[in-house]
MIROMI-305771 format. One record per residue (C-alpha): residue number from 1; residue in three letters; x, y, z. Coordinates in nm, 3 decimals. Example, Ala and Ser with C-alpha at 12.3 -4.5 7.8 and 13.67 -1.06 7.14 Angstrom:
<pts>
+-----+-----+---------+---------+---------+
!   k !   r !       X !       Y !       Z !
+-----+-----+---------+---------+---------+
!   1 ! ALA !   1.230 !  -0.450 !   0.780 !
!   2 ! SER !   1.367 !  -0.106 !   0.714 !
+-----+-----+---------+---------+---------+
</pts>
This chain:
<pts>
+-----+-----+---------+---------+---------+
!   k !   r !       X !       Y !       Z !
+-----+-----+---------+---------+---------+
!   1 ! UNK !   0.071 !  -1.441 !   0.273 !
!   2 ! UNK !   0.079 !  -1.089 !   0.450 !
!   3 ! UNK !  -0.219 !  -0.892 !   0.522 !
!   4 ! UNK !  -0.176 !  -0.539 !   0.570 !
!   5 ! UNK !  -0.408 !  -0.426 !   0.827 !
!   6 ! UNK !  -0.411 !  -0.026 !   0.904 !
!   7 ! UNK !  -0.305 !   0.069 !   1.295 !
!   8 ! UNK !  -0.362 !   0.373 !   1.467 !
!   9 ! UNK !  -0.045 !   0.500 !   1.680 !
!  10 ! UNK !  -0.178 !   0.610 !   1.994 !
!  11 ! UNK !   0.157 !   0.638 !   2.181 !
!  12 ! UNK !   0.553 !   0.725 !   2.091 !
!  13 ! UNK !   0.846 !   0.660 !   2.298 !
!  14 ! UNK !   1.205 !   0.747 !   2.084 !
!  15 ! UNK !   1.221 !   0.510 !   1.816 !
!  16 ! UNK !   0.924 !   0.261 !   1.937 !
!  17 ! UNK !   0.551 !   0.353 !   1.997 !
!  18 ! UNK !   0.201 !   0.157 !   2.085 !
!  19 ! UNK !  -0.051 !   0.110 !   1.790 !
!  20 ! UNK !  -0.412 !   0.006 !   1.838 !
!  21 ! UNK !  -0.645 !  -0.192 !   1.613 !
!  22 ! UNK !  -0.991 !  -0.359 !   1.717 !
!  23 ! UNK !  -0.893 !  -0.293 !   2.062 !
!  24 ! UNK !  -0.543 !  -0.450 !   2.034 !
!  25 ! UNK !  -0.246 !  -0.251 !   2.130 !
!  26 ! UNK !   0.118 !  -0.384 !   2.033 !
!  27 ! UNK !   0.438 !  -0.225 !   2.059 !
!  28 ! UNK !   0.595 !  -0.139 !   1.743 !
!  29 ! UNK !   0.928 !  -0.021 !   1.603 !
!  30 ! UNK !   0.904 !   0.344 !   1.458 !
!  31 ! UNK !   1.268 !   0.347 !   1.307 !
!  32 ! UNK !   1.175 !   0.390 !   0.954 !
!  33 ! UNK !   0.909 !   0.658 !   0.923 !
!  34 ! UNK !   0.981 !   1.005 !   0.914 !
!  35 ! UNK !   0.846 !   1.240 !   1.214 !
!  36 ! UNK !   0.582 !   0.998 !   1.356 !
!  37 ! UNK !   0.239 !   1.190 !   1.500 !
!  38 ! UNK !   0.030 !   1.022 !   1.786 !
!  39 ! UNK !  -0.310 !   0.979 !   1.496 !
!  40 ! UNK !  -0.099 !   0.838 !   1.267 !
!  41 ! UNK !  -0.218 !   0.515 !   1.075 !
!  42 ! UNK !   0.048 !   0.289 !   0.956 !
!  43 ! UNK !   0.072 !  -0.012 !   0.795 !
!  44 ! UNK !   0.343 !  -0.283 !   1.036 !
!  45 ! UNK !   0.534 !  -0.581 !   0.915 !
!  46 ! UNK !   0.746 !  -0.757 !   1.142 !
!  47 ! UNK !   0.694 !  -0.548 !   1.424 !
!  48 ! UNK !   0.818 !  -0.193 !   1.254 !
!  49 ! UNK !   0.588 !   0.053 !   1.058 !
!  50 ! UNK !   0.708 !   0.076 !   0.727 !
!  51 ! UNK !   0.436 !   0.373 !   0.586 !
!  52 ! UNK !   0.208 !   0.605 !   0.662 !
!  53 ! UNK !  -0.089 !   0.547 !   0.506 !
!  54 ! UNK !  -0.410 !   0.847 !   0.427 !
!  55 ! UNK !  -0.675 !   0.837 !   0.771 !
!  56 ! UNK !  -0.912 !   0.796 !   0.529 !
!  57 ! UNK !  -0.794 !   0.513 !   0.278 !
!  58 ! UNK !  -0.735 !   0.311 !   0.661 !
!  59 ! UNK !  -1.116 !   0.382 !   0.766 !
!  60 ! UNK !  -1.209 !   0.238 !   0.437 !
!  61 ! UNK !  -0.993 !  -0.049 !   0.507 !
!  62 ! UNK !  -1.057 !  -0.089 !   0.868 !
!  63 ! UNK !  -1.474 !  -0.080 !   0.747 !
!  64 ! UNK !  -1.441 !  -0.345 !   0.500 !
!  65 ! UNK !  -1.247 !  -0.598 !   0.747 !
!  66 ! UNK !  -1.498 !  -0.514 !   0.964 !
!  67 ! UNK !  -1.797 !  -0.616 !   0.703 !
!  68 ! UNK !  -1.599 !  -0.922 !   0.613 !
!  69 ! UNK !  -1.522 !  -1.068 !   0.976 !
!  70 ! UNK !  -1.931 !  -1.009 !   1.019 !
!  71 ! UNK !  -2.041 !  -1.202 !   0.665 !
!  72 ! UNK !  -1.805 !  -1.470 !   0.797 !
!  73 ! UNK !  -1.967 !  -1.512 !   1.156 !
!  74 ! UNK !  -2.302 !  -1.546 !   0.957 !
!  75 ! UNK !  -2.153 !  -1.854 !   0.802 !
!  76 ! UNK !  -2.030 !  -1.984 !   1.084 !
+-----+-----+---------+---------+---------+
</pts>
């Protein structure tokens, strides 16, 4: 199973750029989306971006993880 978790680019270099998440930041292939913008949020796979996703569709996202990871540390 893949989960698609959003990622903010925060930095571009040619074809590859840096994307942070939760205070992670990986380095990520940028070869198949069109005219990347540092405040992008993309959704990876494999180590390349494949989309561009809506800011505000990958806050929603981001918020529920978020809500989920804390329900599950209640149970823990």
């Amino acid at each position: 199973m893949c989960l698609a978790v959003p990622v903010k680019l925060v930095e571009i270099d040619g074809k590859k750029g840096k994307v942070e998440t939760g205070g992670v930041v990986a380095e990520i292939g940028l070869a198949f989306i069109d005219e990347p913008q540092v405040g992008d949020y993309l959704i990876i796979h494999a180590g390349y971006a494949l989309e561009k996703i809506d800011p505000e569709e990958a806050q929603k996202t981001l918020k529920l993880f978020e809500e989920i990871a804390a329900e599950g540390m209640k149970h823990a």
